[in-house]
Structures are given as C-alpha cells and as structure tokens.
C-alpha positions as CSV (number, residue, x, y, z in Angstrom):
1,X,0.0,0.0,0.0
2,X,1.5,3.4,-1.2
3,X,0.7,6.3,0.4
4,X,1.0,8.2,-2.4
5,X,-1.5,6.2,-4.7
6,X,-4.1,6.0,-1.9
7,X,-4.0,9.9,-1.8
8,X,-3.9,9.9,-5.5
9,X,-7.1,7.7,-5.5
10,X,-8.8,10.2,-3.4
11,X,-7.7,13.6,-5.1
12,X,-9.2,11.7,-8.8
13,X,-12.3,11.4,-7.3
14,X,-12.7,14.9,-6.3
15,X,-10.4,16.4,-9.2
16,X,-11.2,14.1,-12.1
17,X,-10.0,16.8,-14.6
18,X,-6.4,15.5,-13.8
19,X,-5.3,12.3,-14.6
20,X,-4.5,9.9,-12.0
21,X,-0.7,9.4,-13.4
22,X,-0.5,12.9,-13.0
23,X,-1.9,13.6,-9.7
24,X,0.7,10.9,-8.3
25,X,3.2,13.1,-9.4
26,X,2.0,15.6,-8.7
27,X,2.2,15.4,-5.3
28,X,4.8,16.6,-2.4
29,X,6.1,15.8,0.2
30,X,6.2,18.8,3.0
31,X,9.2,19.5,4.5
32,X,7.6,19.9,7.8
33,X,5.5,17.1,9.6
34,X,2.9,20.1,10.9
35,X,2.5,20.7,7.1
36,X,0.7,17.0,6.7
37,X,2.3,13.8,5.1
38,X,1.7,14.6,1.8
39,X,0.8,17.5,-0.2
40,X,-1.0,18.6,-3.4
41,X,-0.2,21.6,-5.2
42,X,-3.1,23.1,-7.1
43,X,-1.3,25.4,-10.0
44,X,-1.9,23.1,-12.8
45,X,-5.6,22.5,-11.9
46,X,-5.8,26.2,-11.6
47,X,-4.5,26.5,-15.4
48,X,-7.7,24.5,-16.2
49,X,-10.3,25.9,-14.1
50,X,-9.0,29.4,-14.5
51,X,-9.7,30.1,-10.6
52,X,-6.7,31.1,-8.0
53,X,-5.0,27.9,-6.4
54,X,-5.7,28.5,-2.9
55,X,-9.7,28.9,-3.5
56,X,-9.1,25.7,-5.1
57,X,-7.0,24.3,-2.3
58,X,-9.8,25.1,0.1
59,X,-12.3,23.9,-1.4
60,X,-10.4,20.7,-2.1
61,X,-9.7,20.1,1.3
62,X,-13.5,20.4,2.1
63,X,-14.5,17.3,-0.4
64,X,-12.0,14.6,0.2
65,X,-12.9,11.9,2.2
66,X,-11.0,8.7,2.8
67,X,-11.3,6.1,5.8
68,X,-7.8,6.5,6.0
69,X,-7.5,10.0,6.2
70,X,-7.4,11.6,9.6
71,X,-7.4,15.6,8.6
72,X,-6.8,17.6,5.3
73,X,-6.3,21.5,5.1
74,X,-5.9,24.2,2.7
75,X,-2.7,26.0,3.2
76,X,-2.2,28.5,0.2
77,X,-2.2,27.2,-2.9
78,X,-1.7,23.5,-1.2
79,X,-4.1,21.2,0.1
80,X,-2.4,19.0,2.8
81,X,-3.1,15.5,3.7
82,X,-2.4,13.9,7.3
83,X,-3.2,9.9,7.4
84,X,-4.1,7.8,10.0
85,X,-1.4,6.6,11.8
86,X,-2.2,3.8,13.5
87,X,-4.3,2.2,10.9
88,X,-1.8,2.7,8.1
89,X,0.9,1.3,10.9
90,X,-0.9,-1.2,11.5
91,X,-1.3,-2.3,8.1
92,X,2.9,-2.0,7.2
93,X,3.7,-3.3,10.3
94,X,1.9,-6.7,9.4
95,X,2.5,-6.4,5.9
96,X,6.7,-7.0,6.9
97,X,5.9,-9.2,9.4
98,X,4.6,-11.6,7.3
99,X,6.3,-11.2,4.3
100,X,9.8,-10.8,6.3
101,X,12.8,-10.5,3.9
102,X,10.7,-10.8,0.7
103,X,9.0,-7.5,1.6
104,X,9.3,-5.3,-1.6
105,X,10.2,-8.2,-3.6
106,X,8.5,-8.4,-7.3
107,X,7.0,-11.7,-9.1
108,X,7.5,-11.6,-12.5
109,X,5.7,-14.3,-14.6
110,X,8.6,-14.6,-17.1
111,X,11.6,-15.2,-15.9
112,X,14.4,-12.7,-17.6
113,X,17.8,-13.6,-17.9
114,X,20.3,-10.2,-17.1
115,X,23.9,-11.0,-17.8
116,X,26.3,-8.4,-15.9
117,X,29.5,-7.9,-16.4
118,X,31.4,-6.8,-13.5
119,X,34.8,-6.5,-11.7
120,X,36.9,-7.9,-14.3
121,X,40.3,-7.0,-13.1
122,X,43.8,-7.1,-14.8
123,X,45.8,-10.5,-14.4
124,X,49.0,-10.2,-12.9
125,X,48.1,-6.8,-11.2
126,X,47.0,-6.5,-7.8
127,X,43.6,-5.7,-6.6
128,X,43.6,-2.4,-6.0
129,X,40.7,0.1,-4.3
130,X,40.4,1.3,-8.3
131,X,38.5,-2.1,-8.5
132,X,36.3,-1.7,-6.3
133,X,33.9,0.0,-7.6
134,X,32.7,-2.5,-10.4
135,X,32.5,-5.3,-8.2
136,X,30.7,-3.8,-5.4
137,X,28.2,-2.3,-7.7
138,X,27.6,-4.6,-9.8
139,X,27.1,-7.0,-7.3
140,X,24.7,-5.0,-5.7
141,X,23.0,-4.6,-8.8
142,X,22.8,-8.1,-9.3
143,X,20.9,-8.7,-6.3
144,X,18.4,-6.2,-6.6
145,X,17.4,-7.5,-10.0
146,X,17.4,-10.7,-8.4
147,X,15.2,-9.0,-5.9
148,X,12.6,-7.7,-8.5
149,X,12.2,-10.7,-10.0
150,X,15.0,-11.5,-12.7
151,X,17.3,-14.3,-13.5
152,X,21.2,-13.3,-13.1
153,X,24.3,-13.9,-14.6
154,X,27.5,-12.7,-13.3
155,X,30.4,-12.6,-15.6
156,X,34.4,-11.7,-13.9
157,X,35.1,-10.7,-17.5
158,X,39.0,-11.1,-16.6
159,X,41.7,-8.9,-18.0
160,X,43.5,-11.6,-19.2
161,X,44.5,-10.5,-22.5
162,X,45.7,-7.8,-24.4
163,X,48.5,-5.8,-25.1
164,X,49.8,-5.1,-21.5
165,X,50.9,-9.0,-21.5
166,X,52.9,-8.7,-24.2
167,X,55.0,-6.0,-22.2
168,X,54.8,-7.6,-18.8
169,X,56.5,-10.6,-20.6
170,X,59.3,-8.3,-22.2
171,X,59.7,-7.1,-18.7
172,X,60.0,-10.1,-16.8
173,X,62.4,-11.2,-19.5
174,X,64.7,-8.3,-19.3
175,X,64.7,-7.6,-15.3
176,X,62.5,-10.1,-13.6
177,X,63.6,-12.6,-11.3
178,X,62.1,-15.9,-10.8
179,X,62.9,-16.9,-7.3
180,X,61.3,-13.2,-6.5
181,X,58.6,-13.7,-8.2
182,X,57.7,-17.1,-7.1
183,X,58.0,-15.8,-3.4
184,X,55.7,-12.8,-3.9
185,X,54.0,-12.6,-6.9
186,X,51.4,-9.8,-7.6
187,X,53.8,-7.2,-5.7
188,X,56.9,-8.3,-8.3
189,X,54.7,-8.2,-11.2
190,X,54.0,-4.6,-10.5
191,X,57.2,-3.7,-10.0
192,X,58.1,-4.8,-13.4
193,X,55.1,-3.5,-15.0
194,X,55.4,0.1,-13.6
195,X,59.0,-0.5,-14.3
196,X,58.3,-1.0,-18.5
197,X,56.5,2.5,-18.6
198,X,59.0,3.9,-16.9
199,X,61.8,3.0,-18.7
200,X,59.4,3.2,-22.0
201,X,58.6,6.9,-21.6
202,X,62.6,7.7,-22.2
203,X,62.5,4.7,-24.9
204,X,59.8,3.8,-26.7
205,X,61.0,1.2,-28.8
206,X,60.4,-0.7,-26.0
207,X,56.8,-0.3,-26.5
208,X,57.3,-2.3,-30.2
209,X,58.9,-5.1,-28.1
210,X,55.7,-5.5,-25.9
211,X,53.1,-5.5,-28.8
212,X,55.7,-8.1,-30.5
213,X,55.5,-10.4,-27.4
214,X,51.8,-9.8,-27.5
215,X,51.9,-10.8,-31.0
216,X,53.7,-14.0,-29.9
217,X,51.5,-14.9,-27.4
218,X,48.1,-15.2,-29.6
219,X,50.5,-16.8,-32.1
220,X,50.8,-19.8,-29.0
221,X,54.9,-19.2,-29.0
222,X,55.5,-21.7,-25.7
223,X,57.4,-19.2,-24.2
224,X,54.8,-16.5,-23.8
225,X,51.9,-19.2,-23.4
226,X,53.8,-20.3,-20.4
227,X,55.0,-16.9,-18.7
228,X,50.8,-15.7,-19.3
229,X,49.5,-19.3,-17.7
230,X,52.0,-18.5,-13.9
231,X,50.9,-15.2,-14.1
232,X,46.7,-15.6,-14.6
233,X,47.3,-18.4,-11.6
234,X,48.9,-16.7,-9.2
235,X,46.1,-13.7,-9.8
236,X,43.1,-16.0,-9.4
237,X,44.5,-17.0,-6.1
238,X,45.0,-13.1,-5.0
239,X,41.5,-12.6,-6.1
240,X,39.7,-15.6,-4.9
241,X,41.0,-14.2,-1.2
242,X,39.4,-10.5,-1.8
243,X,36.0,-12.1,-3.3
244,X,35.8,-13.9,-0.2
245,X,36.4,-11.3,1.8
246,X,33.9,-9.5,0.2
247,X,31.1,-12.0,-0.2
248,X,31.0,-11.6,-3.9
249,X,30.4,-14.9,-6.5
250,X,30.5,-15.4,-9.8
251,X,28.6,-17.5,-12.4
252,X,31.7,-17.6,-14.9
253,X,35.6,-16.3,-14.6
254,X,35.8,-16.4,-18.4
255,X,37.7,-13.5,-19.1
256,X,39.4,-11.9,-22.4
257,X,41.3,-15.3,-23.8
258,X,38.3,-17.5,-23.4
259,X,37.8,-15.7,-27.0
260,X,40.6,-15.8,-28.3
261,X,39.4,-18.8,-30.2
262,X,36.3,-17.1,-31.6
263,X,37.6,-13.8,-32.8
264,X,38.2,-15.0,-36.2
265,X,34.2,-16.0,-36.3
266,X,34.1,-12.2,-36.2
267,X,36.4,-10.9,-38.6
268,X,34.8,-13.7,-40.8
269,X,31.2,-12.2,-40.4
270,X,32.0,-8.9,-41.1
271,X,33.7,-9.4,-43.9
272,X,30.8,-11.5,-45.0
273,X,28.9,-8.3,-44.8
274,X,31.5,-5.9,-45.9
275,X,31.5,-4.0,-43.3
276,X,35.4,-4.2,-42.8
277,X,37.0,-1.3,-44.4
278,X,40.9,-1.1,-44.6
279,X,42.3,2.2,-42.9
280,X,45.9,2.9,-42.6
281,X,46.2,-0.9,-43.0
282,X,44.3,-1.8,-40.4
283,X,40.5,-3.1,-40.4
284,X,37.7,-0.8,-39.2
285,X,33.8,-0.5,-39.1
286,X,32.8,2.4,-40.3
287,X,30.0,3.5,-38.3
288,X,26.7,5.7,-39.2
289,X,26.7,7.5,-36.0
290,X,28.9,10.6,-36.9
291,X,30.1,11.4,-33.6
292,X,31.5,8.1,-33.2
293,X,35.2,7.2,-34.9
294,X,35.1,3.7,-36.9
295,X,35.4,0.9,-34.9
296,X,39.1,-0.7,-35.0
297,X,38.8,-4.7,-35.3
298,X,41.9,-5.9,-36.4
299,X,45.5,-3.8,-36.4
300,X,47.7,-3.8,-39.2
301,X,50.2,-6.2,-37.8
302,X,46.7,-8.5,-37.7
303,X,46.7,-8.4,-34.0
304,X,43.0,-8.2,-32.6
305,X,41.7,-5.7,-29.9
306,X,39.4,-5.1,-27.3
307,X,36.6,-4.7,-29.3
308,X,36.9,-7.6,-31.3
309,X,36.9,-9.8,-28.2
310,X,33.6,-7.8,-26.7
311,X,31.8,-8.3,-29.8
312,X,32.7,-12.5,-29.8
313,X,31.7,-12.0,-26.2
314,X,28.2,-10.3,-26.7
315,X,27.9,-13.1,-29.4
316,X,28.5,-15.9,-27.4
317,X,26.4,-14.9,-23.7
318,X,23.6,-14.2,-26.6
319,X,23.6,-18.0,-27.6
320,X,24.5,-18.9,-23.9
321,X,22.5,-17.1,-21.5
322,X,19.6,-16.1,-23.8
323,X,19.7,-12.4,-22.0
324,X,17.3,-10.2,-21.8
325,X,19.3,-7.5,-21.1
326,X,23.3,-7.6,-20.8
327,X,24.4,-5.0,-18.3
328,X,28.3,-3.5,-18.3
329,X,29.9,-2.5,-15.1
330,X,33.0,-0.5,-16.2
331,X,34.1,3.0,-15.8
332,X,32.4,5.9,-17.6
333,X,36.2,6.2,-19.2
334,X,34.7,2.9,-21.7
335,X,31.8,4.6,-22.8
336,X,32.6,5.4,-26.5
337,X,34.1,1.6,-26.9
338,X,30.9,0.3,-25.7
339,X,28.6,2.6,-28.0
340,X,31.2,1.3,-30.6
341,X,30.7,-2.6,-29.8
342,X,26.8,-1.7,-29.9
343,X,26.8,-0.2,-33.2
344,X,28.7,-2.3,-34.9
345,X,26.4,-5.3,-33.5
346,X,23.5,-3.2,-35.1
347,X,25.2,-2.9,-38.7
348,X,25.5,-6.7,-38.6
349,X,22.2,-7.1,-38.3
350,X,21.9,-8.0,-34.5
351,X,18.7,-6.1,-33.0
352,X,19.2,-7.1,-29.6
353,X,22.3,-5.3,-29.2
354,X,19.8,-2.4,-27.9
355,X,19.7,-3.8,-24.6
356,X,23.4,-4.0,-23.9
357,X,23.7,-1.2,-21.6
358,X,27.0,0.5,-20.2
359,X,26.7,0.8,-16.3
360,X,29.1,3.0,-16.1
361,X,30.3,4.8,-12.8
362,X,32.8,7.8,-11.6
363,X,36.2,7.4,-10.8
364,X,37.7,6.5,-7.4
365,X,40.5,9.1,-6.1
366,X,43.1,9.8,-4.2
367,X,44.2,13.3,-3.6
368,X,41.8,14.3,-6.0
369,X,44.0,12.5,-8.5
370,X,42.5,9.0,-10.5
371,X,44.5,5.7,-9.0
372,X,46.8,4.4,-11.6
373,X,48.5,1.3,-11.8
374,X,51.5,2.2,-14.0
375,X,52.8,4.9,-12.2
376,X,52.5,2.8,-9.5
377,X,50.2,4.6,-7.5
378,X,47.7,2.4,-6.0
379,X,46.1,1.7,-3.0
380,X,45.4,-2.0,-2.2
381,X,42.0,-3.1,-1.3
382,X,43.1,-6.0,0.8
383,X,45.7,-4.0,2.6
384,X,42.6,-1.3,2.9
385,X,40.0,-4.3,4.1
386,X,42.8,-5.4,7.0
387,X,43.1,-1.9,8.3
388,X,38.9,-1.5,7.9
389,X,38.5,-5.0,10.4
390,X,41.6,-4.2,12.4
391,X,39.8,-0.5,13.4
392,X,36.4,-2.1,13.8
393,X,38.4,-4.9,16.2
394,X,39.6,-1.8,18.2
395,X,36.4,0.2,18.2
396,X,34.8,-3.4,19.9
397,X,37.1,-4.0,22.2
398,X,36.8,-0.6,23.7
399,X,32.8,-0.5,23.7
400,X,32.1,-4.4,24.0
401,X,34.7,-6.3,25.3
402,X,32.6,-9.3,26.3
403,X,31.2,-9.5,22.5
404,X,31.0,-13.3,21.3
405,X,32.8,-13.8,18.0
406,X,34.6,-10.2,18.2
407,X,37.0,-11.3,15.0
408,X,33.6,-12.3,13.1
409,X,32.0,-9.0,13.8
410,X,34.9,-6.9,13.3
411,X,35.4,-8.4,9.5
412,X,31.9,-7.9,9.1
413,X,31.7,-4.3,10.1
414,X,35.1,-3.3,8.7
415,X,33.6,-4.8,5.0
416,X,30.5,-3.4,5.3
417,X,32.2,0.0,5.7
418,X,34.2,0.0,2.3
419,X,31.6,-1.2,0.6
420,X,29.0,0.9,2.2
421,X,31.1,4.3,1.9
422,X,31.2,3.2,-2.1
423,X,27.7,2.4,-2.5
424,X,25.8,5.4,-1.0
425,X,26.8,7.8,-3.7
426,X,25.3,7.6,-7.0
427,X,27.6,5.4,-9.0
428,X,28.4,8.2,-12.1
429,X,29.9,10.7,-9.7
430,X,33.6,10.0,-8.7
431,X,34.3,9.2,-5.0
432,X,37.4,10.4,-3.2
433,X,39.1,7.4,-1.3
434,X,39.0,8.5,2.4
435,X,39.8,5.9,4.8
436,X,38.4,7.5,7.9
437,X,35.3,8.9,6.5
438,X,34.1,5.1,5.3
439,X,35.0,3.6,9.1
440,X,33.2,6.3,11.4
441,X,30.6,4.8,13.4
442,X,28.0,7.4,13.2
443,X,27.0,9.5,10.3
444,X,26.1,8.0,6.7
445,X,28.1,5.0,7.4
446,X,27.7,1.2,7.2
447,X,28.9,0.8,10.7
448,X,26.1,3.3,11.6
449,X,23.5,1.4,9.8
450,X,24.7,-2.2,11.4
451,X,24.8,-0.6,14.8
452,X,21.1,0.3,14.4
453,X,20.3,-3.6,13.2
454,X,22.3,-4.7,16.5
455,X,20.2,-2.4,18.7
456,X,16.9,-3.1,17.1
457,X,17.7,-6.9,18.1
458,X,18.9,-6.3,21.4
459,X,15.6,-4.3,22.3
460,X,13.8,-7.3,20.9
461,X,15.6,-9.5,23.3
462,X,15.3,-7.6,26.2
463,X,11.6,-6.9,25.2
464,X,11.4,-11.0,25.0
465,X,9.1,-10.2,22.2
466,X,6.8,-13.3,20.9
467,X,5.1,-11.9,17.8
468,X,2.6,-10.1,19.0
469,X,1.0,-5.9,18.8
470,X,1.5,-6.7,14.7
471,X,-2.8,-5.7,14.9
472,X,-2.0,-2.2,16.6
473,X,-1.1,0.9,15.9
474,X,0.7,3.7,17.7
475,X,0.1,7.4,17.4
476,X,3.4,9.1,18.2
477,X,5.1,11.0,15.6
478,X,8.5,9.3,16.2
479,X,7.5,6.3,15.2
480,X,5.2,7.6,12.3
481,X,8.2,8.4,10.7
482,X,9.7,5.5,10.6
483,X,6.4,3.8,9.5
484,X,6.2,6.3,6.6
485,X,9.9,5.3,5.8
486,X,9.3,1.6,5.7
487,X,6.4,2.0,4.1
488,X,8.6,3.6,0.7
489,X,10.6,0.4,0.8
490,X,9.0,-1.1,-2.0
491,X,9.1,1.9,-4.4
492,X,12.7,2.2,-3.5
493,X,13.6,-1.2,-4.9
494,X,12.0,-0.5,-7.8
495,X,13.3,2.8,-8.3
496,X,16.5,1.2,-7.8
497,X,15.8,-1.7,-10.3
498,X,14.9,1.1,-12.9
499,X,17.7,3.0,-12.7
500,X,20.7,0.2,-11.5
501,X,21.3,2.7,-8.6
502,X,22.2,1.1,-5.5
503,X,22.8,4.2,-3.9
504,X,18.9,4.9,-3.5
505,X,18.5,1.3,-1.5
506,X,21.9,3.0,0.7
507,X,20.6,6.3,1.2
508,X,17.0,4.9,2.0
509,X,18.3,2.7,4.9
510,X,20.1,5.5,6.6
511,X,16.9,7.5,6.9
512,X,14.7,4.4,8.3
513,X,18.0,4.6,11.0
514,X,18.0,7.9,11.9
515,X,14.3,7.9,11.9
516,X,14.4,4.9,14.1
517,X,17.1,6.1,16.6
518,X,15.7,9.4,16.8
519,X,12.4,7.2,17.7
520,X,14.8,5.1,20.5
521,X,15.8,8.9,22.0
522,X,12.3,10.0,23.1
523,X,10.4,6.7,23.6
524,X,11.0,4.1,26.7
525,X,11.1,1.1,24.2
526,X,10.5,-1.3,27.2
527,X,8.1,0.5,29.4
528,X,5.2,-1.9,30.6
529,X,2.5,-0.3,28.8
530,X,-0.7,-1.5,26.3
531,X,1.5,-0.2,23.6
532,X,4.6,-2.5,24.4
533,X,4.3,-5.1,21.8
534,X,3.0,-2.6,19.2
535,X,6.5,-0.9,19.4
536,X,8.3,-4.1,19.7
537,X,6.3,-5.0,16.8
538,X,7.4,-2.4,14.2
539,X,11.4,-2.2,15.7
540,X,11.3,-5.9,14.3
541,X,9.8,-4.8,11.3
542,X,12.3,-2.4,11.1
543,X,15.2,-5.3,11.6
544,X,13.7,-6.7,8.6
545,X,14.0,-4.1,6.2
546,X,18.0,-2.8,7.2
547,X,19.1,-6.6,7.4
548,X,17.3,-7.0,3.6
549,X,18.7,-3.5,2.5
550,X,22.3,-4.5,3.9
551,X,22.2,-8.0,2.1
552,X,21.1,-6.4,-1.1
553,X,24.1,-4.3,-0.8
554,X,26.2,-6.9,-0.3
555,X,26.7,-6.2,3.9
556,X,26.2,-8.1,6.4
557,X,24.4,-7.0,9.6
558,X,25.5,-8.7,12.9
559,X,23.4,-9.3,15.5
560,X,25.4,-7.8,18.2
561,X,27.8,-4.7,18.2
C-alpha cells in the first residue's frame, strides 16, 4: 500500500479533470510534519479551471474523504493531507511481518535472464581500491534485480589478454627474477610493469617489443603461453581471497582469452557483410553514428583488440545465457568503446544489441587525482580491508569487550564499511578514497547502519518479544516516521531496479536509522504499557527491512555490536 496512490485515489475522485498518473506526481512531500504527510499543489488545476490555487485548495480540502485519512487543510495554494497513523501502521507493520525479507520483492511471470559484467580486473596486477567500484556495484546490482524478480548472470570478465601481457612478458624477461617472483608474486609483477612505462617513456622502442610479445602470445609461441599461464594463476589466487572477503560470486571467470578462439568468427562475419573497411592498414567499421570514430577490429600487424573480443563476447552470452538485457559494469572512461561494440552489433544485423547497456560509474581518487597502476600509485584493497577490520576490532574492544565472536563482527563491520562508503553515492559521480570517512561509526556509514540492526535486536531481546501488537497501531510522531519510511521500501527497490542505482537502496536505509534512533531517543522502548508489543512489533519490522537493504548491498548486519 502506497501512500502516495491512496492519496492519489482520493484527489481523482474529487479532481477528475487531472489524470491519476498525473496527480501521483504531482504530489509533495512537505518538509515539515505540521504541514501534513503529503501535499497537493493546485497550479496546474488552476491553469484549467481558471480560478486562484488556494480557492481551489480550500475547497479541495472540504471534499476529500478517505477512511484512512485523519485531517486535510488548505494552506495557500496546497491542500495537505495527514493519514491515519495507526491504521496505516498497522497495516505495514503486518504487511513486513509476514512477508519478512521478501518485503518489496516483485514476481514476474517470465523469468528474464540479465547478464552483468562486472569487476573484471587485470591478471598479474594487484587488486587495487580502483576495482572496487565495479564489483561492489555490480554485485549489488545483481541482487536487486534478483530481488525484482529477474534471472542473473555474473560474468568476472577477466583482463587476461591484451596488449599489456605482451609487455609484462618483455619485462620479466629483461629484469625479472624468478625466485622473486615465485616468493611474492602480484607485488613483483608490479614492479616490473610500472618498471616497463618507466623506462618506456625515455625509450619507446620498448613499447614495439611489448606488442611483438603480444603478438607472440596469440601466435601460442610456448614461451609466452607459459609466462601468461603463472601469471593468470597466481592472480586468481589473489583474487579468490578479496571475493571472499567480500562475499561476492561469480557464475563464470571467463575473461578476455576464453575468446581468443572465436575472434576470427568475427572478422569472418564482417567481412561476410562488408563491413570491414581497410584504414591505414588496419581493419575498421565504419559507423553511421557521426560522432562516433570507426570501430578498430583488427591492427595492421593482424593483431585483434578489445573490441573484437567484446563483440565475440556479446555473441557468445547471446547464444549462452539467452539475456534479456546484458548490463556492463565498467568505468564511464569505456563509454565510446561500448557505443562502438553496440553499433557495430546493429550494422550486422543483431537487434538485440539495444539492450546491452554500459553501467558505467565515476572514478575513485586519491588526492583528488585518479588511481593508476602504472605509475604505480595504487592503493590496495586488501591491505585497505585489513586496516577496515583491524579498526572495527579496536572500536569493539573498547565498547564491547565481552562481545562473542569479536573477529567475526569486526570483519563484518570493517567490509561493510568500504563497501558501504562506495555504494551510497550515485555510482556516475567520482568518490574520493577516504579511509576514515568510510569507518566512522555514526553519520552515513555502514557501521552506523549495522549498529542500528544490532540495537533493534537487542531491544527485541530484552523486550522478549513473541510476535505479537502486529494488529496495533501507535500514534506518536517518532515512530510515524519510521512507519512512513518503511512503508517507501518497495518503491525504492523498484526505483532502484529502474535505474541500476544502488545508492537509492543505501541512502534509504540510513533515513529508516536515523528515523528509528531518533524514535529510540524520546520513547521508553520497554516501558510496561498497552502499547509494548505494538512498538516491539514495528522495531522488528524495522530489523527486517536494514538486514534486507544490507544483504542487497552486499553487507552483512551482525546481531550484536
């Protein structure tokens, strides 16, 4: 039950010059609680009856009539709507209660497939914070389409071809050590690989020795085949231990090489088309879309590129998967290669190229300043992670010392804080990498949020609360708010389904807790009264819908803090 459409309902009936759609949004929230829960403007009907808003406001406010309505006024040009707050608490209250963690959850009769494509990190580099943001929101992503109804796929698209092989191999070749290497592999391998653009900005013939490699390597020379195969290895083990620690999965690792096999099908059916033009030697798509350069398949020295391997990708999850809808988590940096994969899909003839869509999302900074890899400035997440749980250990034993499983909770709350302090800003905007902004334990944080789970469950406990007061209401304005709040829930998911915008789910949460803790400040939770179980009643409600908001975010929510 929406607020909204029940006021909506109400307004038609009176106003039925204004279609219902249109009254819906239409419709305000005040900023003030005295000014009513919801408000309707009158301007536009005032363009159609040609009479002055607040004469239509008042007399408005004089015909609605609604069982659930407890008083309307005419304030201006506005006519303001307050609700019943027990019976429409009453009514959410139960509505949770019995749908618990499916609350807001959507049914659809045909099951969709959505393919994502997210994370997709760089083999033989380590896992740094610039990662982050792919796999965190595309995860999240995932699970609210999962959520709303929708089949999922999620693809760790490695970085396991390309250029940058060719030149990591030229590297190790000239100045890498094996025994090194084999000791401490990720850190060496960057060492080396900032090491080539260093030395490659003063000569740059060095750069022709890495593409040569590369060359080599999709040749199958046994040299380069064997250098690529230690490298991917020792990466999948560094990232197996980050996905753990973040509680992230994956339906398929098959990253860049898995199509290395199935490029030439490409080539092969565009050239069937003639759609490859030569250009400076090199093979192109010309595409219609002016503002877009031709699409580069094949270089002159034959050697294929990213967008050759995305299009045998799209190909392939087509006849795979059977998607829907195939989603790309990558920075907004990709966004003319991915217009380019999608036009050229188009040219050949493929229709359902329309609903590959680029999810893309801002950069993550330090200083101000992008992360970058080959100058070596990176920040890595695991060392990040550690230093999150190791805080959050501190933080415990300072406040709860007695807490069972301390190390558990800390590596919960530390996790949920990097991933929280990514996920409540809208993915497009960049995010500056702040280490004690993400862990502060009050504020818009994750620790913030799971604090308010663990007290909702300890008031619970002490309350020894059996299920009952779900058919009451209360009347206070405190917890009003938080009804009004929890009541949203299911828009919000679908508002977040709508747009892939996790940060709605993240910034909803933290206004159910502080409209719950400012609740917990002027109510006695526990006092022996006829109202007892009817707040006990919607603080587990409550539970429900932060423990479901932090799980679709990818956080878990401990029980005790």
């Amino acid at each position: 039950m929406k607020l909204a459409d029940l006021a909506a309902e109400t307004l038609h009936s009176v106003i039925p010059e204004i279609q219902l759609d249109k009254i819906t949004k239409l419709l305000e929230k005040p900023k003030h609680a005295q000014h009513g829960d919801l408000a309707f403007p009158c301007f536009e009907l005032a363009k159609i009856k040609r009479t002055a808003p607040p004469l239509l406001a008042a007399e408005i406010a004089t015909q609605l009539n609604s069982s659930m309505f407890e008083e309307t006024e005419a304030v201006g040009p506005y006519v303001n709507i307050f609700f019943k707050k027990d019976i429409i608490q009453q009514k959410v209250v139960h509505k949770i209660l019995q749908e618990k963690e499916n609350y807001g959850a959507i049914h659809l009769k045909n099951k969709e497939t959505i393919v994502l494509d997210l994370s997709s990190p760089n083999i033989a580099k380590p896992f740094s914070m610039g990662h982050l943001r792919s796999t965190v929101i595309g995860n999240a992503i995932a699970n609210i389409l999962e959520k709303s109804g929708f089949e999922t796929v999620r693809i760790n698209y490695l970085g396991d071809w390309g250029t940058q092989f060719g030149k990591l191999i030229a590297a190790y070749l000239k100045w890498g050590e094996e025994e090194k290497i084999r000791l401490n592999p990720i850190p060496e391998l960057l060492k080396l690989y900032v090491k080539f653009h260093e030395e490659a900005s003063v000569n740059t013939d060095l750069n022709d020795e890495g593409r040569r490699w590369f060359k080599q390597l999709e040749e199958g020379n046994e040299q380069a085949v064997f250098l690529w195969n230690w490298f991917r290895e020792e990466s999948l083990k560094e990232f197996h231990k980050i996905y753990q620690f973040l509680g992230v999965t994956f339906d398929s690792y098959q990253g860049e090489a898995f199509y290395n096999d199935k490029m030439d099908q490409v080539v092969q059916m565009l050239e069937g088309q003639n759609l490859l033009k030569e250009s400076d030697g090199a093979q192109v798509v010309e595409l219609d879309d002016p503002s877009l350069p031709p699409c580069l398949i094949k270089k002159s020295d034959g050697a294929t590129l990213y967008a050759t391997r995305d299009l045998a990708a799209a190909l392939y999850r087509k006849k795979a998967y059977q998607f829907s809808k195939a989603l790309y988590v990558v920075g907004q940096e990709q966004s003319i290669h991915f217009q380019q994969v999608k036009e050229v899909l188009k040219k050949a003839g493929f229709d359902w190229a329309g609903e590959m869509h680029h999810i893309s999302f801002g950069l993550l900074l330090k200083d101000g300043k992008k992360m970058s890899t080959r100058k070596g400035k990176v920040v890595l997440l695991e060392e990040v992670l550690q230093e999150a749980i190791q805080l959050a250990e501190r933080n415990i034993e300072s406040k709860n010392p007695n807490l069972a499983d301390k190390e558990e909770v800390a590596r919960q709350v530390g996790v949920g804080a990097v991933i929280f302090h990514d996920l409540k800003n809208y993915r497009v905007n960049s995010v500056e990498f702040s280490l004690e902004d993400m862990l502060k334990f009050e504020g818009e944080t994750g620790p913030y949020v799971q604090y308010t789970y663990a007290r909702a469950n300890s008031i619970l406990k002490k309350g020894n609360w059996t299920g009952e007061g779900i058919d009451k209401g209360l009347g206070d304005n405190y917890s009003w708010e938080v009804t009004k709040l929890l009541q949203e829930y299911p828009e919000v998911i679908a508002n977040a389904n709508k747009a892939y915008d996790p940060s709605l789910v993240a910034k909803h949460i933290v206004d159910v807790c502080q409209a719950f803790n400012s609740w917990y400040g002027n109510v006695k939770f526990l006092q022996e009264d006829p109202e007892k179980s009817a707040r006990l009643a919607l603080v587990s409600a409550t539970a429900i819908v932060i423990k479901e908001s932090l799980r679709l975010l990818g956080i878990q929510a401990p029980q005790e803090m």
